[in-house]
VOGU-3710 file (C-alpha; in Angstrom, 3 decimals, decimal comma):
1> xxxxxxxxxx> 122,327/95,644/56,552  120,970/96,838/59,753  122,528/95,715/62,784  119,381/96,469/65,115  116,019/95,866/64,292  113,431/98,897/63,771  111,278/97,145/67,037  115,298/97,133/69,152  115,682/101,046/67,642  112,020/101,828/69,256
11> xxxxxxxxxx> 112,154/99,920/72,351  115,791/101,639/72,925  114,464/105,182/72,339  111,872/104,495/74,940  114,113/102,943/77,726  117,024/104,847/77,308  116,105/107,925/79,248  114,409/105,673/81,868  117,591/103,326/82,095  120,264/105,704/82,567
21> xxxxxxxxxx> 117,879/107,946/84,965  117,945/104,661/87,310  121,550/103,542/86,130  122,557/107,403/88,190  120,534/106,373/91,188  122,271/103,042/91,313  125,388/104,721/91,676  124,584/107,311/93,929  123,882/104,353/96,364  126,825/102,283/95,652
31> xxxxxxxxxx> 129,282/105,503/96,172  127,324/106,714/99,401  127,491/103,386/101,272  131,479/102,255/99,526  132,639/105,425/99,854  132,500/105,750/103,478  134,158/101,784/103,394  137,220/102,251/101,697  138,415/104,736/104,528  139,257/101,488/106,710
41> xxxxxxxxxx> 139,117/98,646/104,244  142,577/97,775/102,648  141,059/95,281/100,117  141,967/96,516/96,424  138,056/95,563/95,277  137,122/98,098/97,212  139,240/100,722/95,508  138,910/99,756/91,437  134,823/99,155/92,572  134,693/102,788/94,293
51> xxxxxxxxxx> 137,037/104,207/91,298  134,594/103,044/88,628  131,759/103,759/89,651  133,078/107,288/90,983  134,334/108,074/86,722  130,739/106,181/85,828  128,270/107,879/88,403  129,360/111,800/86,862  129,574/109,922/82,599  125,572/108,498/83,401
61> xxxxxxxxxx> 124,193/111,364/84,477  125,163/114,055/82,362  124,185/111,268/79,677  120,875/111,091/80,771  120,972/114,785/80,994  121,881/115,112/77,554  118,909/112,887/76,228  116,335/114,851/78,271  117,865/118,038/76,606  117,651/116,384/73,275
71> xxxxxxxxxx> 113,874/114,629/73,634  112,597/118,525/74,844  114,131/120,243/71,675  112,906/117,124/69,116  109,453/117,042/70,674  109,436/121,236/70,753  110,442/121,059/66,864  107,958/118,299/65,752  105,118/119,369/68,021  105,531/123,105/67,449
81> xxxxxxxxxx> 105,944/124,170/70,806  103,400/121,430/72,386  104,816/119,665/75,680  103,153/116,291/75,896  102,409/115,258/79,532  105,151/112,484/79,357  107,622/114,730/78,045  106,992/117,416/80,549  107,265/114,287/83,824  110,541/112,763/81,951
91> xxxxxxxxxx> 111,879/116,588/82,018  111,307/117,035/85,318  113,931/114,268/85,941  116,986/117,178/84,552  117,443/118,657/88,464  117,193/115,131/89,848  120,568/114,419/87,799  122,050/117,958/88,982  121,816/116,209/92,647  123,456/113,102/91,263
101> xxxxxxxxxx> 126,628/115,464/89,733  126,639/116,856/93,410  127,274/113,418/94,625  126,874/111,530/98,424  128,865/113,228/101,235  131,092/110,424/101,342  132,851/110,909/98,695  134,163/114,534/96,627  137,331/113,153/95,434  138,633/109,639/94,683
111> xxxxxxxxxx> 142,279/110,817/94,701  143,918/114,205/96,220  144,051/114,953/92,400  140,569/115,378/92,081  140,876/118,338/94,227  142,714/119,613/91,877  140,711/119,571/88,933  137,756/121,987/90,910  137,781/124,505/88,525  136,906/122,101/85,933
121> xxxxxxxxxx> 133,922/120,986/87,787  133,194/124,573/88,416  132,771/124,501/84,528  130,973/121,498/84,452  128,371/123,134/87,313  127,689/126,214/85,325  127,479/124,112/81,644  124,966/121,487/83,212  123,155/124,268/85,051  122,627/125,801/81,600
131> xxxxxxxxxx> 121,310/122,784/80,441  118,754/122,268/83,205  117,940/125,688/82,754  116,931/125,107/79,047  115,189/121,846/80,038  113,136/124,321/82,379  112,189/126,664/79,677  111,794/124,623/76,842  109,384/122,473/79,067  107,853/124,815/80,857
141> xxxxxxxxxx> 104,020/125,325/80,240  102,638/126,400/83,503  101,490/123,813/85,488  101,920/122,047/88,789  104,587/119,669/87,753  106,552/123,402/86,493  106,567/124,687/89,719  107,879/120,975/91,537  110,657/121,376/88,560  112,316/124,670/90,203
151> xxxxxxxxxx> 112,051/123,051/93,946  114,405/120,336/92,817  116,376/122,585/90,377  117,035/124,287/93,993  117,834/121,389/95,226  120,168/120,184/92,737  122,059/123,926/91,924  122,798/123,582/96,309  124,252/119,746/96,120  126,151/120,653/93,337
161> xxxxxxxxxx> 127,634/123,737/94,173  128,270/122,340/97,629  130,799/119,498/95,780  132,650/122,243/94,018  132,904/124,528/96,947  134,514/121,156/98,724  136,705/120,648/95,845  138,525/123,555/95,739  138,792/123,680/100,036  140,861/120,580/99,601
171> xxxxxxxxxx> 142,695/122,120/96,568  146,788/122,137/97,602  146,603/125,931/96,349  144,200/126,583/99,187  145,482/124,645/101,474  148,826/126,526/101,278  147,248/129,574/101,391  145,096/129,049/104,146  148,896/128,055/106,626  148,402/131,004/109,065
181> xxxxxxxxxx> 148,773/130,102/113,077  145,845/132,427/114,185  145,993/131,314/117,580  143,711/128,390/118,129  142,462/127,539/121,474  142,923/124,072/122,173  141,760/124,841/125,909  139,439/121,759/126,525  135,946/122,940/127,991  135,236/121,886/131,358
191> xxxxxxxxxx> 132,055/119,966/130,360  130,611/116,702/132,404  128,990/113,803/131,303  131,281/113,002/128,334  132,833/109,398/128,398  136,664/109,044/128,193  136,563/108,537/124,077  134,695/111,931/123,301  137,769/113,574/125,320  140,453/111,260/122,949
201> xxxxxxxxxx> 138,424/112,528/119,652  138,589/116,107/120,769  142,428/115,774/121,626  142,787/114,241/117,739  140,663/116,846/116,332  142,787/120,015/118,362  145,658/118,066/116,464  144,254/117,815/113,227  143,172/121,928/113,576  146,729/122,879/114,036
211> xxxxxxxxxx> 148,838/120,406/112,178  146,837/119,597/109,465  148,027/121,997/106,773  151,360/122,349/107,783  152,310/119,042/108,396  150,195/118,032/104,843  152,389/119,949/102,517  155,684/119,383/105,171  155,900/123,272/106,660  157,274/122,972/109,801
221> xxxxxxxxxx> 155,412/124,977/112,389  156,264/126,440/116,456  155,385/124,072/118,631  152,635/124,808/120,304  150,637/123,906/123,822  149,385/120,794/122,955  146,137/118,606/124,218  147,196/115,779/126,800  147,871/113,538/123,785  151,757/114,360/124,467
231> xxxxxxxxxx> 151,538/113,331/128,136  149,042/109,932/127,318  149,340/107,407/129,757  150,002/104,858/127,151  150,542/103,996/123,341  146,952/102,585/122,709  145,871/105,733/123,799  148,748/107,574/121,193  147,750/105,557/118,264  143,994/106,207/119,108
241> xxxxxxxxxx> 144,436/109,385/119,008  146,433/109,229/115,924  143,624/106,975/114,460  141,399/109,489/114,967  143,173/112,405/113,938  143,814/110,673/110,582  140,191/110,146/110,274  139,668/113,804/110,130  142,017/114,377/107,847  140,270/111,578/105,158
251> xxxxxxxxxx> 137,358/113,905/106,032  138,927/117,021/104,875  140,575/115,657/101,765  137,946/112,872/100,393  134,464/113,849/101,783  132,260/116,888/101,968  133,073/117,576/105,912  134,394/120,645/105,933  131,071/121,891/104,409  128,861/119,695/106,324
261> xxxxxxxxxx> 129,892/120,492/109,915  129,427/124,460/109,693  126,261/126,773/110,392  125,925/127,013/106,360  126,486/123,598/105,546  123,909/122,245/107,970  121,819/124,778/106,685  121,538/123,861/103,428  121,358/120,785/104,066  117,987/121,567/105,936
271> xxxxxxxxxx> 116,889/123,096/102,830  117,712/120,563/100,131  115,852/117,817/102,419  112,750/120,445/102,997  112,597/120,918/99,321  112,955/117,003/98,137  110,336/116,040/100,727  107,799/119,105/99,518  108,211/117,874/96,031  107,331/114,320/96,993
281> xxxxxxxxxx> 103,973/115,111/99,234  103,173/117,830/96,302  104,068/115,178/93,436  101,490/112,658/94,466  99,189/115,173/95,170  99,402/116,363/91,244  99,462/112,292/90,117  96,465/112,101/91,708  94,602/115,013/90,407  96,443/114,497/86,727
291> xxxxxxxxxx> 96,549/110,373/86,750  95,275/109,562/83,482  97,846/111,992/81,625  100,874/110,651/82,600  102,692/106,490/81,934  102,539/104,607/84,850  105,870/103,663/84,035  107,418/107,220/84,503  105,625/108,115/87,198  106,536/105,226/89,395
301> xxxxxxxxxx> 110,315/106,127/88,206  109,816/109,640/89,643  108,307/108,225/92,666  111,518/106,261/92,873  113,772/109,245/92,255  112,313/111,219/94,979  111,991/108,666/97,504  115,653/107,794/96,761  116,844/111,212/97,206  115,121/111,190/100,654
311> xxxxxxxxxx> 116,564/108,011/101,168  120,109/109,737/100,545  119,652/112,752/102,522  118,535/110,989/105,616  121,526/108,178/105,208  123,902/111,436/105,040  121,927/113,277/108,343  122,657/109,054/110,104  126,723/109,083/109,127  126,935/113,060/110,375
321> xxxxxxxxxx> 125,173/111,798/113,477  127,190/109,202/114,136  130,393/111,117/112,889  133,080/111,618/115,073  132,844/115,502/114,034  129,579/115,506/115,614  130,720/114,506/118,514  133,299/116,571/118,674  131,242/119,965/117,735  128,663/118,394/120,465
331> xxxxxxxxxx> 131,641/118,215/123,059  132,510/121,654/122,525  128,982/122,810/122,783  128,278/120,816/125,865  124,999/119,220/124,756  125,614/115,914/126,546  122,171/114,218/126,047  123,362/114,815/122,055  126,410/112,795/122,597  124,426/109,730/124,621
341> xxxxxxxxxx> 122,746/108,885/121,063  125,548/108,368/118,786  127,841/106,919/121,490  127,539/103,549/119,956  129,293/104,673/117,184  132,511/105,199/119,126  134,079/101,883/118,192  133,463/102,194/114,480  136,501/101,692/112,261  138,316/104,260/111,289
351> xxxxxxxxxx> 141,234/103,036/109,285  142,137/99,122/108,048  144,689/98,349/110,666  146,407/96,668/108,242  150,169/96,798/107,771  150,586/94,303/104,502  154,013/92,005/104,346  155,900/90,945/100,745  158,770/88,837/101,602  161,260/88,575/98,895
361> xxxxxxxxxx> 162,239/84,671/100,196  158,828/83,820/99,633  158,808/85,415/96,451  161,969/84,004/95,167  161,146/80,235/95,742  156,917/80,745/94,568  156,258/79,835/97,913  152,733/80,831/95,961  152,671/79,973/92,393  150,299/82,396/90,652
371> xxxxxxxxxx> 147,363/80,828/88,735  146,951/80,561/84,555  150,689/82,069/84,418  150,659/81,175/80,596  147,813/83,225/79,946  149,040/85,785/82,326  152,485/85,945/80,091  150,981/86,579/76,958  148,962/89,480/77,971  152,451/90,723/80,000
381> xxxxxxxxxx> 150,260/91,114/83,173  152,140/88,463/84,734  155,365/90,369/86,570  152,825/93,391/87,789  149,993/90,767/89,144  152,633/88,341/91,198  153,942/91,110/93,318  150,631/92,162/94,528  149,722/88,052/94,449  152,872/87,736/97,478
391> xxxxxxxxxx> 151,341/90,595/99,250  149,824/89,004/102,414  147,881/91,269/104,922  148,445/91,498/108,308  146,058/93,145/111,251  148,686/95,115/113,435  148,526/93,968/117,351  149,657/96,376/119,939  152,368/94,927/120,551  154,247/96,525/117,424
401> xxxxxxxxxx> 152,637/99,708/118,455  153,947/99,636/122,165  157,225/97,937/120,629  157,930/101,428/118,449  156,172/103,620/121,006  158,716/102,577/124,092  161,476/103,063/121,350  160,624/106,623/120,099  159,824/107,657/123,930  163,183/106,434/125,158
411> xxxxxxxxxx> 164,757/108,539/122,180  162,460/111,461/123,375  163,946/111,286/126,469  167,817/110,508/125,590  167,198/113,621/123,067  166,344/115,851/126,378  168,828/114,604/128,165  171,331/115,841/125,362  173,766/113,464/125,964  177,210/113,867/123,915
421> xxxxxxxxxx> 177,791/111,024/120,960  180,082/108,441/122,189  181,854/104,904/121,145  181,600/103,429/124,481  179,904/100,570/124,822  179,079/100,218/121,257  179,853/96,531/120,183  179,792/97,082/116,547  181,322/99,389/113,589  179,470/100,375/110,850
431> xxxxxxxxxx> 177,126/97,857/109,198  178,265/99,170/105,484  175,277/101,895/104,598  173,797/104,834/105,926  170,024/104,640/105,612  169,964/108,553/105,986  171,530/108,642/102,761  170,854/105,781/100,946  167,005/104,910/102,058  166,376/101,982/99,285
441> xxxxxxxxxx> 169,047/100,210/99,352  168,931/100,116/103,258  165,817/98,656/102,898  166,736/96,067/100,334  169,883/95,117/102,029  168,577/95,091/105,720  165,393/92,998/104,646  167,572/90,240/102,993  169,818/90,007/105,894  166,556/90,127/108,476
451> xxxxxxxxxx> 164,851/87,462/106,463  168,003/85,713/106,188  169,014/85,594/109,726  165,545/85,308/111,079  165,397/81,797/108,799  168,991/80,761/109,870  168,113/81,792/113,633  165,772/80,234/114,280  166,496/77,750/116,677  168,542/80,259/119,441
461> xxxxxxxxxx> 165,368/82,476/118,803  163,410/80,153/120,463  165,752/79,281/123,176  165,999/82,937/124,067  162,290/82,601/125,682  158,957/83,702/124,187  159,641/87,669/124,783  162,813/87,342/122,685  161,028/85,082/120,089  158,262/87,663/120,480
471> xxxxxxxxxx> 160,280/90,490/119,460  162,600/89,613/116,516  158,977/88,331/115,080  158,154/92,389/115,060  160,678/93,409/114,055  160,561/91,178/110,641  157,067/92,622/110,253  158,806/95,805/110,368  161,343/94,567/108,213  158,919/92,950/105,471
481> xxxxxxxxxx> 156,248/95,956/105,621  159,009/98,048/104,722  159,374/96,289/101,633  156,541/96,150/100,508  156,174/99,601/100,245  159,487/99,347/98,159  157,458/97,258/96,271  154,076/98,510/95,761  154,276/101,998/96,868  157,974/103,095/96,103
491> xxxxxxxxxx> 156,766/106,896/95,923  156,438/106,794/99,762  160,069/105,968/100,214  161,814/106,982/97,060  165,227/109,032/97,336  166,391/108,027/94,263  169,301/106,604/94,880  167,960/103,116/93,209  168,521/105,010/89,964  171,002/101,666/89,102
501> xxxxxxxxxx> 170,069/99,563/90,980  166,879/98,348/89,516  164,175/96,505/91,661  162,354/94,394/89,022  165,609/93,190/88,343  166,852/91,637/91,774  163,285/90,717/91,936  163,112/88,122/88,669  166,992/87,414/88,460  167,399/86,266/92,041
511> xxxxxxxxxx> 164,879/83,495/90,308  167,928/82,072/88,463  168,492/79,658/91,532  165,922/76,680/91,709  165,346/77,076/96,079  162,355/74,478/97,112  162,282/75,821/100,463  162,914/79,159/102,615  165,887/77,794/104,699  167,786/76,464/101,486
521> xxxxxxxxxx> 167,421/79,603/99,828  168,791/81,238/102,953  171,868/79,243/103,176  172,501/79,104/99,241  172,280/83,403/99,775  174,481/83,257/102,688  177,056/81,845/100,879  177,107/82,830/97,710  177,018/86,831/99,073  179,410/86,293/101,684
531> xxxxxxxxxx> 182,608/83,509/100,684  181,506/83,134/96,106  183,515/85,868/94,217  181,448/84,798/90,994  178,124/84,844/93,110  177,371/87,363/90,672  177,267/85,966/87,710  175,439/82,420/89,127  172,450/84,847/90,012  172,875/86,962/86,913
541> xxxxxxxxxx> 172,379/89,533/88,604  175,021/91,465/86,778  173,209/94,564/84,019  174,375/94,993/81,124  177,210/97,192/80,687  179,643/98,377/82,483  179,608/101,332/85,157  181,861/102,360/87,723  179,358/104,296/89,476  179,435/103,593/92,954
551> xxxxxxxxxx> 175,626/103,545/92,915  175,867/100,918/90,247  173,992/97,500/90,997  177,234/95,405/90,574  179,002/97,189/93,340  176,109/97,277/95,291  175,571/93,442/95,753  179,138/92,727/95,466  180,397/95,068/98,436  177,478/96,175/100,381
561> xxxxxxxxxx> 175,338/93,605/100,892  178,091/90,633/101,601  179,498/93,015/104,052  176,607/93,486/106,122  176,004/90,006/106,089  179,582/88,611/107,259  179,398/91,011/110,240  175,713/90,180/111,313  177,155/86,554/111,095  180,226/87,367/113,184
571> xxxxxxxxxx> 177,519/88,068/116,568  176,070/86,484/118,890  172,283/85,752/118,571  171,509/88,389/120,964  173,897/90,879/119,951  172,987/90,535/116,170  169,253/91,082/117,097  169,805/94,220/118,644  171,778/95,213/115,886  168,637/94,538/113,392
581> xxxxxxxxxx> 166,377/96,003/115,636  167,985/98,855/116,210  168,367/99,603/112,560  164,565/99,145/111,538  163,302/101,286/114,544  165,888/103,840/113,203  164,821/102,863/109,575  160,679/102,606/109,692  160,472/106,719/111,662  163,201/108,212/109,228
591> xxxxxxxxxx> 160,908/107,006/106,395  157,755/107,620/107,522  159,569/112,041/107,999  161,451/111,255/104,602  157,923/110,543/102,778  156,017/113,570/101,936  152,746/114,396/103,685  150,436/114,823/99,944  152,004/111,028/99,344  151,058/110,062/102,895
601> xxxxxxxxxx> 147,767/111,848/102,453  146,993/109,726/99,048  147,170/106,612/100,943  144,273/107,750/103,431  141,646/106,435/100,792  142,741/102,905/100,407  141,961/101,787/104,478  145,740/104,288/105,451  149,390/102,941/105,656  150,235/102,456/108,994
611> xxxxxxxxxx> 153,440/104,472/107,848  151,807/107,264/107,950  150,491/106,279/111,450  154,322/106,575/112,503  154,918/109,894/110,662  152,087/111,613/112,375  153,736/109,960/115,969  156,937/110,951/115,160  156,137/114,422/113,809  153,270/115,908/115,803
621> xxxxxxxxxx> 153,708/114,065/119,066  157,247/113,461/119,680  158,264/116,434/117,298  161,608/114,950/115,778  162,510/115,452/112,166  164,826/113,538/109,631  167,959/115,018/111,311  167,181/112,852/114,742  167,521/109,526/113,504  170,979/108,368/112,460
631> xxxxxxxxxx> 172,977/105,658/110,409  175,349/104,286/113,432  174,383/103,757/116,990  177,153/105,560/118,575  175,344/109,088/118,257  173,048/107,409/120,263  174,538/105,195/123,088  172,093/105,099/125,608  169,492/104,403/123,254  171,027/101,508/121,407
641> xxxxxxxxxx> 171,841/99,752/124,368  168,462/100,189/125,764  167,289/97,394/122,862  168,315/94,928/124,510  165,830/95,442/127,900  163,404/95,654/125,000  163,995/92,528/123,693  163,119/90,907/126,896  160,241/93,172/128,374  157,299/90,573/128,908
651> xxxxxxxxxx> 154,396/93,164/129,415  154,562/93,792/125,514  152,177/90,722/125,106  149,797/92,755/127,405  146,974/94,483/125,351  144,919/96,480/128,350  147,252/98,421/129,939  145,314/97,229/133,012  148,172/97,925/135,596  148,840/100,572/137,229
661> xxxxxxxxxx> 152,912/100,116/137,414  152,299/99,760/133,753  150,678/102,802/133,130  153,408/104,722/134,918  156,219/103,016/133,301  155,060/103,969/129,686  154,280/107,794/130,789  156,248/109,818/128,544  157,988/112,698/130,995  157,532/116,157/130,536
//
């Protein structure tokens, strides 16, 4: 029994070729216009969209490939050596798909591994090459339609080899080969005429030039004369810069920039275009001299190929006008009337601004219940799927910016001053754990209590005035972004030291307790973890087995996390809040060092975490490393007891900058 027809069979082995010829087009487009997007949108459509059609786009065309190779050798067997006009026009589609495999310039590599795997598109270059090559000969027979076939063979050999080439640039083996300081001038030309932004994207690119590498596989390098992004006049003007410098470094990893943006790379580019739009002018001149030999059908489906590649190349010569590399390579040529054109493009997105919140209150009491959870059971999809259903996304304001900013400048500052570790004047002892040794379960135990106290506080919050209300609201943003990464990303943040103490299991046991709103469960947790002795087993929280291991989860929640709580309840309002803020601007830089720069680098191509935002900050413009940031506040006196004039500064709701007492209060000194 046949399962298609002999008419299906025939209609199939007509359309095939033609199908999956248009199917690669498709997906040319659909990676050249998403792959640009997912550098600033955080959305996961964008990424499992961009991710399948980035596996699909390479699978369709050397599938299409493979049928024109196979059509050519049946028709050159049947026919005895007699190329058909059809034949020869669907054979000139082979270099077409050897521009597909070479991809838009907006995208190389989904993921850093990609980079990784050059040499085995290197393989993949010379193999298809070969077959292109036999398409040529096997289908060659002289005419004009021959000679259009080695223009776009051209063509296609230069896109693809340009993709490789890019490939293995990003590669981590070339990367750490190419760590030399060769003595970069980052003197900024005295040009005119350049707006106030062009200036900002050349002081991000002079940081990107020198820190990149290092700073990318963590090799700490001399510091060096910096641009006057260390002496900015304010921390929009930081985290622009940062923003920026970011940007360039999605462009190095993900996209074919550092190609593009040279003397060779523009150059080929001028040929690839000059030989697409030759073939298309010389095409219809051969259609019209040869129209009755070839299908209408194929030639309007080469018209379409050729117009599309056009189409492609000048999309790619808009985005590298409009690039903030251009602008940069135009600032340091001093073309200004080059500059004027693109300057629109100056407010263009350049990361998602996004810093995404999973509270585990909300979780515990299904504050969002998630939908067809019976369905969602039986195909065990249901635990992975809920924790990215109670991830909410939040657009970060300035005000957390200027909030950690002000923080890591007054720790600049108390650093110079080299003041001697003291207890005076510190309040409290030690809260219980030292987040410089135990990262995770800092961040699971300081989250609870934040949550916890910000539910239970809420009240005196508000009497304290809106700055104080203002504040402790940022600093549970802090506290819940930190979490989520715990969460969702715990390869930014892992130390290991949750070996025992198992997140998916605090996560679903803490369920145990029926809570039906956030301030019962707060009180119920308050309780239980800090008067209940069998709190324990209520929650069931309890593995199996027994383990004196002091990392074990029974000691954990039995000890640790009661403790913190009873002495966060024995302060006042005010005192306890400096306490918690203290801790997460401690916590979220030591992190953000602690993460590596390849794991901080993957994150660039899903919209950036703004993590990694405080690791380049910390890093590259205040220059601190892991050993700066401690577990207690009394190696740091001054600074801990400069929270509290934070906590009650009312020019953090200001977004401008606008005034000039401002401006000089928030210079960083030199």
């Amino acid at each position: 029994m046949e399962l298609f027809s002999s008419s299906m069979r025939k209609l199939w082995k007509e359309w095939n070729l033609r199908v999956t010829v248009l199917l690669s087009l498709t997906l040319q487009i659909l990676l050249i216009t998403l792959g640009s997007r997912r550098k600033h949108n955080h959305k996961l459509w964008i990424s499992i969209v961009v991710w399948c059609v980035y596996l699909s786009a390479d699978i369709v065309a050397t599938f299409a490939l493979g049928i024109i190779t196979n059509n050519v050798s049946d028709i050159y067997d049947e026919e005895c050596g007699s190329m058909d006009a059809n034949t020869e026009l669907t054979a000139f589609w082979a270099p077409f798909l050897l521009l597909h495999l070479g991809g838009p310039d907006t995208i190389t590599a989904y993921a850093l591994e990609d980079n990784e795997l050059w040499l085995r598109h290197f393989l993949g270059l010379v193999v298809q090459t070969g077959m292109a090559i036999y398409v040529f000969i096997m289908a060659w027979t002289g005419s004009h339609l021959s000679i259009l076939y080695l223009l776009m063979f051209v063509a296609g050999i230069i896109k693809y080899g340009e993709r490789t080439w890019v490939l293995r640039k990003a590669s981590i083996e070339t990367i750490r080969e190419s760590i030399v300081n060769d003595g970069i001038n980052l003197a900024i030309p005295g040009q005119t005429g350049f707006s106030r932004n062009v200036f900002t994207l050349f002081e991000a690119y002079c940081l990107v030039l020198v820190y990149f590498r290092p700073i990318f596989l963590n090799v700490k390098v001399p510091l060096i004369a910096r641009t006057t992004a260390s002496i900015s006049t304010s921390s929009e003007k930081i985290f622009k810069i940062i923003e920026e410098a970011l940007g360039f470094m999605y462009d190095n990893l993900y996209t074919k920039a550092p190609l593009l943006y040279t003397c060779r790379g523009l150059g080929l580019r001028v040929i690839t275009f000059f030989l697409t739009s030759s073939a298309l002018v010389l095409f219809r001149v051969v259609v019209i001299h040869d129209k009755r030999k070839f299908s209408n059908t194929n030639v309007t489906i080469t018209f379409i190929l050729l117009v599309g590649a056009i189409i492609l190349e000048l999309y790619s010569a808009v985005l590298i006008l409009s690039s903030d590399r251009f602008l940069v390579w135009s600032f340091m040529n001093g073309n200004c009337s080059t500059v004027k054109v693109p300057g629109c493009f100056l407010t263009q997105k350049r990361w998602s601004n996004n810093m995404s919140q999973f509270s585990l209150l909300s979780f515990i009491i299904r504050e969002k219940p998630l939908p067809c959870p019976n369905i969602l059971n039986r195909l065990r999809l249901d635990k992975q799927l809920e924790k990215q259903w109670y991830v909410a996304d939040m657009e970060i304001n300035n005000n957390l910016k200027t909030l950690i900013f002000l923080y890591l400048q007054e720790k600049a500052i108390v650093r110079r001053s080299r003041i001697p570790p003291s207890d005076d004047n510190i309040p409290v002892g030690h809260m219980g754990l030292n987040l410089t040794e135990e990262l995770e379960k800092s961040i699971l135990a300081w989250h609870v209590a934040t949550d916890i106290r910000y539910e239970l506080d809420g009240e005196d919050i508000k009497r304290h005035g809106h700055a104080f209300e203002l504040h402790c609201r940022l600093i549970c943003q802090i506290s819940r972004y930190m979490f989520y990464l715990m969460v969702l990303h715990p390869n930014m943040i892992s130390d290991g030291s949750m070996d025992q103490i198992t997140l998916p299991s605090i996560l679903w046991a803490a369920r145990s307790l029926k809570f039906t709103s956030k301030f019962e469960a707060c009180q119920r947790f308050n309780e239980l973890l800090t008067d209940s002795e069998t709190y324990l087993y209520r929650l069931r929280l309890v593995l199996e087995g027994e383990n004196d291991n002091e990392n074990d989860i029974k000691i954990f929640l039995k000890n640790r996390l009661p403790e913190l709580l009873r002495k966060l309840s024995q302060q006042a309002p005010e005192e306890r809040w400096k306490i918690i803020s203290w801790t997460w601007l401690e916590m979220l830089p030591y992190a953000a060092i602690k993460c590596r720069g390849i794991q901080h680098a993957q994150h660039l191509k899903n919209g950036g975490e703004f993590l990694t935002h405080v690791w380049f900050l910390v890093t590259v413009i205040f220059d601190f490393t892991h050993k700066d940031f401690t577990s207690h506040p009394s190696a740091d006196p001054i600074l801990f007891n400069s929270i509290m004039p934070l906590l009650n500064r009312p020019y953090l709701f200001e977004i401008g900058y606008k005034s000039a007492s401002l401006r000089k209060f928030l210079a960083i000194e030199t």
